[in-house]
C-alpha positions as CSV (number, residue, x, y, z in Angstrom):
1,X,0.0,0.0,0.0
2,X,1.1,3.8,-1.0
3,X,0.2,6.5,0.1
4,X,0.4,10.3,-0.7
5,X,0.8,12.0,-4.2
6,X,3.1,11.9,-6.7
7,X,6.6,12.0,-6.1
8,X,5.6,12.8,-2.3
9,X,4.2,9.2,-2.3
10,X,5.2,7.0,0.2
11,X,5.7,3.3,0.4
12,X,6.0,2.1,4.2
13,X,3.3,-0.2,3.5
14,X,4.1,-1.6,0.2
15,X,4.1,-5.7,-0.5
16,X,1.5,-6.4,2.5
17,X,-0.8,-9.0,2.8
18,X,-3.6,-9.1,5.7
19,X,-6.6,-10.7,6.5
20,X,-8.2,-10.2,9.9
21,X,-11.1,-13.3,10.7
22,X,-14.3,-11.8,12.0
23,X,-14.1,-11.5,15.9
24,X,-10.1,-12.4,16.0
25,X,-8.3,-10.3,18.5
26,X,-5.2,-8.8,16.3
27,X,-2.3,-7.1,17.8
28,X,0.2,-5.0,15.7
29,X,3.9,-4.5,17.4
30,X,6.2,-2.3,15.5
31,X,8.8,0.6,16.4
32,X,7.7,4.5,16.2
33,X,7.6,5.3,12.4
34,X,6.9,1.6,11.6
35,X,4.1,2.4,10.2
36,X,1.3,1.2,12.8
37,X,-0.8,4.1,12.8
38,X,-1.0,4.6,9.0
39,X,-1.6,0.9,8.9
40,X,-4.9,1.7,10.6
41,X,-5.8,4.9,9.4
42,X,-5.8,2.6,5.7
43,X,-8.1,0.1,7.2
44,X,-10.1,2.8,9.0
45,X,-10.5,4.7,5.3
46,X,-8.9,7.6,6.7
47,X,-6.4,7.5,4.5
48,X,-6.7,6.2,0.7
49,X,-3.8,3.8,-0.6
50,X,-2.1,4.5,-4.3
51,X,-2.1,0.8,-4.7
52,X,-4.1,-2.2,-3.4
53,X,-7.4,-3.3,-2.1
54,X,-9.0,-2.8,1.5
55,X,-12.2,-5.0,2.1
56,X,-14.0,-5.0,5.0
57,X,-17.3,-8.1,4.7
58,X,-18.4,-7.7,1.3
59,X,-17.3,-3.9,1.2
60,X,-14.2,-2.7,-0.9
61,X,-13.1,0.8,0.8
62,X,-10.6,1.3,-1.8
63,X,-13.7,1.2,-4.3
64,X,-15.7,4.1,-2.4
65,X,-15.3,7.8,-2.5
66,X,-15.2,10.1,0.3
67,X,-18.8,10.4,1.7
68,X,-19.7,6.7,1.1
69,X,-16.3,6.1,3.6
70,X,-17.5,8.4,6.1
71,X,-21.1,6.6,6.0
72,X,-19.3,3.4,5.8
73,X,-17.0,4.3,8.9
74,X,-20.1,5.7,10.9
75,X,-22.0,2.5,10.7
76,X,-19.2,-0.8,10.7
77,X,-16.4,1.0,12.5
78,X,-15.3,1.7,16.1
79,X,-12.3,3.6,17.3
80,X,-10.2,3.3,20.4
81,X,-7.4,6.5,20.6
82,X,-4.4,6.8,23.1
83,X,-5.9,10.4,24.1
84,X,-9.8,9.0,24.2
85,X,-10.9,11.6,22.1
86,X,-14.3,11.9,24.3
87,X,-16.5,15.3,23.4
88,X,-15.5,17.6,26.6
89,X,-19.2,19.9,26.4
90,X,-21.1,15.9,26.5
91,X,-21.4,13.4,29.5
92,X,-20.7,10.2,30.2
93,X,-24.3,9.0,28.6
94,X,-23.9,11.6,26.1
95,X,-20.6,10.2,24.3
96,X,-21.9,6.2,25.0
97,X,-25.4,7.8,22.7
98,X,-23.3,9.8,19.6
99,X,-22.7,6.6,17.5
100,X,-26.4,5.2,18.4
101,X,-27.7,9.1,17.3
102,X,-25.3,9.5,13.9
103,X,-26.5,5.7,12.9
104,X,-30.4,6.7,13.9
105,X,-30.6,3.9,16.2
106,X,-33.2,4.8,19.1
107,X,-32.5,1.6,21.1
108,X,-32.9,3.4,25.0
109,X,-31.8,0.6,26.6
110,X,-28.3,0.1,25.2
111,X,-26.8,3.1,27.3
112,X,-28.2,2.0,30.6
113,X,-26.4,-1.6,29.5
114,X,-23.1,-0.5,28.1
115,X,-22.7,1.9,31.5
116,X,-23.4,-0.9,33.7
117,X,-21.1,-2.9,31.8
118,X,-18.5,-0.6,32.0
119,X,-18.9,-0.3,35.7
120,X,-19.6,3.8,35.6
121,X,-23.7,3.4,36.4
122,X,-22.6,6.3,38.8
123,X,-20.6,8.5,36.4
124,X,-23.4,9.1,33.8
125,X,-23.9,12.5,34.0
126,X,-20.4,13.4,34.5
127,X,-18.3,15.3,31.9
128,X,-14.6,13.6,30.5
129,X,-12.7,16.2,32.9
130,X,-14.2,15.1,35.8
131,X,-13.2,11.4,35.6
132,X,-10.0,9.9,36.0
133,X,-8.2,8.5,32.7
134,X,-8.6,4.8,32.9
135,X,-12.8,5.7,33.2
136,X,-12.5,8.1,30.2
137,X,-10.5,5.2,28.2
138,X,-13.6,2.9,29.5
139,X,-16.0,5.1,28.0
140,X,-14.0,5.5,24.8
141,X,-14.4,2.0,24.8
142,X,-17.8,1.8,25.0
143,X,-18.2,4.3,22.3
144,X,-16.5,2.2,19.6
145,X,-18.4,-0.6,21.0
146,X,-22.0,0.1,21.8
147,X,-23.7,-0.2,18.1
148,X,-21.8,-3.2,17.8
149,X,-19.7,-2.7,14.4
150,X,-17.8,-5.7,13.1
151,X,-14.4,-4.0,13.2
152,X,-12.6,-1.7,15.8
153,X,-9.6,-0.4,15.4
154,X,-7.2,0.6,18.8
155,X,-4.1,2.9,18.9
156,X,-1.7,2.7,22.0
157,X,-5.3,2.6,23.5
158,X,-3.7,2.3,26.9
159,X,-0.4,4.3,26.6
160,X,-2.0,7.3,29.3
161,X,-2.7,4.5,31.8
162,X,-0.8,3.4,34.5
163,X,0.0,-0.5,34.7
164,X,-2.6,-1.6,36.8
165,X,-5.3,0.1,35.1
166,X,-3.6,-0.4,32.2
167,X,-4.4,-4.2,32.8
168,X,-7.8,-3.2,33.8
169,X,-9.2,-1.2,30.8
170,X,-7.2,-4.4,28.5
171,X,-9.2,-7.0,30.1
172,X,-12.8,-5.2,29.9
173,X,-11.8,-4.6,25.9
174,X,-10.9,-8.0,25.3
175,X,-14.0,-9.3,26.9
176,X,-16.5,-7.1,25.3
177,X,-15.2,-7.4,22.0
178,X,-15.4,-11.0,22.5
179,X,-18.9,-11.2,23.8
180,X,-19.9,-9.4,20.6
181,X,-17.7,-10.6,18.3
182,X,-15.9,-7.8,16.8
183,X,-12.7,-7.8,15.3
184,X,-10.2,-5.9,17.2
185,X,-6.8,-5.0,15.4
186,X,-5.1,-2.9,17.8
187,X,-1.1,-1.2,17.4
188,X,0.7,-1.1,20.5
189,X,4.0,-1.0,21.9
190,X,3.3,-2.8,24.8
191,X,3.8,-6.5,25.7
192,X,0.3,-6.8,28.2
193,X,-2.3,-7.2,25.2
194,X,-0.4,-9.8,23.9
195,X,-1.2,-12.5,26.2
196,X,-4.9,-11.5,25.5
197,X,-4.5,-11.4,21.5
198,X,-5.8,-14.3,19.6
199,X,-2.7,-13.3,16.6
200,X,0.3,-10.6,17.3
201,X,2.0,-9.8,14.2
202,X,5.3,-7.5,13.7
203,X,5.2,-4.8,11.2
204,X,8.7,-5.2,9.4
205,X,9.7,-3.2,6.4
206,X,6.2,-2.9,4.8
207,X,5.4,-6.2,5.7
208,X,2.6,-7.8,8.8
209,X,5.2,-10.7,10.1
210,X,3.5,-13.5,12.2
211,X,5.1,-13.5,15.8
212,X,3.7,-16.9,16.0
């Protein structure tokens, strides 16, 4: 896969071959500048590739335009960010609802689930400031999760934790993306979500190595 324009265009993915099985838990190790990021910025349609294909199900990304990735993203695709990216002016319940209210779903009761679930029953109607950062990465969690897309995409979801809640927020993923059985890829450069990860794979010159 390349990216960019023209003589700007780079190749850091080139020669790649990757398929992810629907509800496999997929962790992607490389250095800084390896290549992670872009990697799922591709599969999230962020970014478009010069070269190569990018199916998700039955649906080519590579084939759509700009609006029908957008929809696309909206409805199949959940991200998880290092800096949980919650909206500051809405609450707890608030940010759970925004993927529920941009896919017109009017389903009341998944909120009150997804909350208890998480464990924050008590924080909904607090704002992201006023929690502490392994409960905002909990709700950013249940964000990406709660209309129950068949992919979600994580980056260094857990590099503003400490290691204990680190290990926390890890385990609650793992175990909802399981229940529902989403594929999670996520890049990190830490060794905890391996032991959790059904496939860990090295991202070596362009290329998604098998760590076995």
């Amino acid at each position: 896969m390349r990216y960019g324009s023209g003589s700007l265009s780079t190749g850091v993915l080139e020669a790649m071959d990757f398929t992810a099985e629907a509800g496999e838990f997929v962790v992607v190790l490389g250095r800084s500048g390896s290549g992670k990021s872009t990697l799922l910025n591709l599969l999230g349609g962020m970014d478009q590739p010069l070269a190569g294909t990018i199916r998700i199900g039955d649906d080519e990304l590579t084939a759509m335009d700009e609006e029908a990735r957008a929809r696309f993203r909206r409805r199949a695709i959940g991200f998880v960010f290092q800096a949980f990216n919650l909206l500051p002016t809405l609450t707890v319940a608030e940010n759970l609802a925004l993927p529920l209210a941009l896919n017109q779903r009017r389903e009341r009761d998944l909120v009150p689930a997804m909350l208890e679930r998480l464990g924050l029953q008590d924080r909904a109607t607090r704002y992201p400031d006023q929690l502490s950062g392994g409960e905002q990465q909990r709700v950013a969690i249940g964000r990406a999760l709660i209309h129950s897309p068949p992919l979600v995409l994580a980056d260094e979801p857990t590099g503003n934790l400490d290691a204990d809640t680190s290990q926390q927020v890890l385990r609650l993923f793992s175990e909802l993306v399981r229940e529902r059985g989403i594929t999670l890829v996520m890049a990190t450069h830490s060794s905890e979500p391996q032991a959790l990860a059904d496939r860990v794979l090295r991202l070596d010159h362009g290329r998604l190595v098998d760590c076995g």
